[in-house]
C-alpha positions in Angstrom: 95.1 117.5 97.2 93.9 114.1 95.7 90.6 113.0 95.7 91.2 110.7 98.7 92.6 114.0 100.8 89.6 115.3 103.5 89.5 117.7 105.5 87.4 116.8 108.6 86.3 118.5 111.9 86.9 116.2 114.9 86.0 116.8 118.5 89.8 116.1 120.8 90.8 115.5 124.0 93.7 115.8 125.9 94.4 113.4 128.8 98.1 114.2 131.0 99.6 112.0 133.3 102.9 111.8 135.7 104.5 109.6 137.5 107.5 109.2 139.5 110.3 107.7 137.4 111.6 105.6 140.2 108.4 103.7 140.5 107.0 103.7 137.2 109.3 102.4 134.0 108.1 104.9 130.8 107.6 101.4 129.0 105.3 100.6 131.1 103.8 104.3 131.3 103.7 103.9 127.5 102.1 100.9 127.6 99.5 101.8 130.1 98.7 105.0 127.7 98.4 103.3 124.6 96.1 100.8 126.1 94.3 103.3 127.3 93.6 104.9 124.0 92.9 102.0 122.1 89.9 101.6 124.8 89.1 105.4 124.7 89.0 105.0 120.9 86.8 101.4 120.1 84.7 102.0 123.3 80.9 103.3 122.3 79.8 105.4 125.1 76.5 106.5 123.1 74.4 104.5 125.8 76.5 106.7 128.9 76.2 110.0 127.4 72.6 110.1 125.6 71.6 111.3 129.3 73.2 114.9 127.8 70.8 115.2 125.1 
């Protein structure tokens, strides 16, 4: 390890989804997935879940 290797603890999630092939292109299935992590990942939700505190 170099001094810019870390080790870090992160909370995960796992999020699964089907489709029917015949209706849904995987491109756009792959599409629709990445877009939905990049909102997953840059959205804040501190102000939706400081209710659990």
């Amino acid at each position: 390890m170099t001094d810019e290797d870390a080790i870090a603890v992160r909370s995960m999630g796992f999020l699964s989804m089907s489709w029917d092939h015949r209706t849904i292109d995987g491109a756009e299935a792959a599409k629709f997935l990445a877009r939905l992590r990049e909102r997953i990942e840059t959205t804040d939700f501190t102000s939706d879940l400081s209710q659990f505190e």
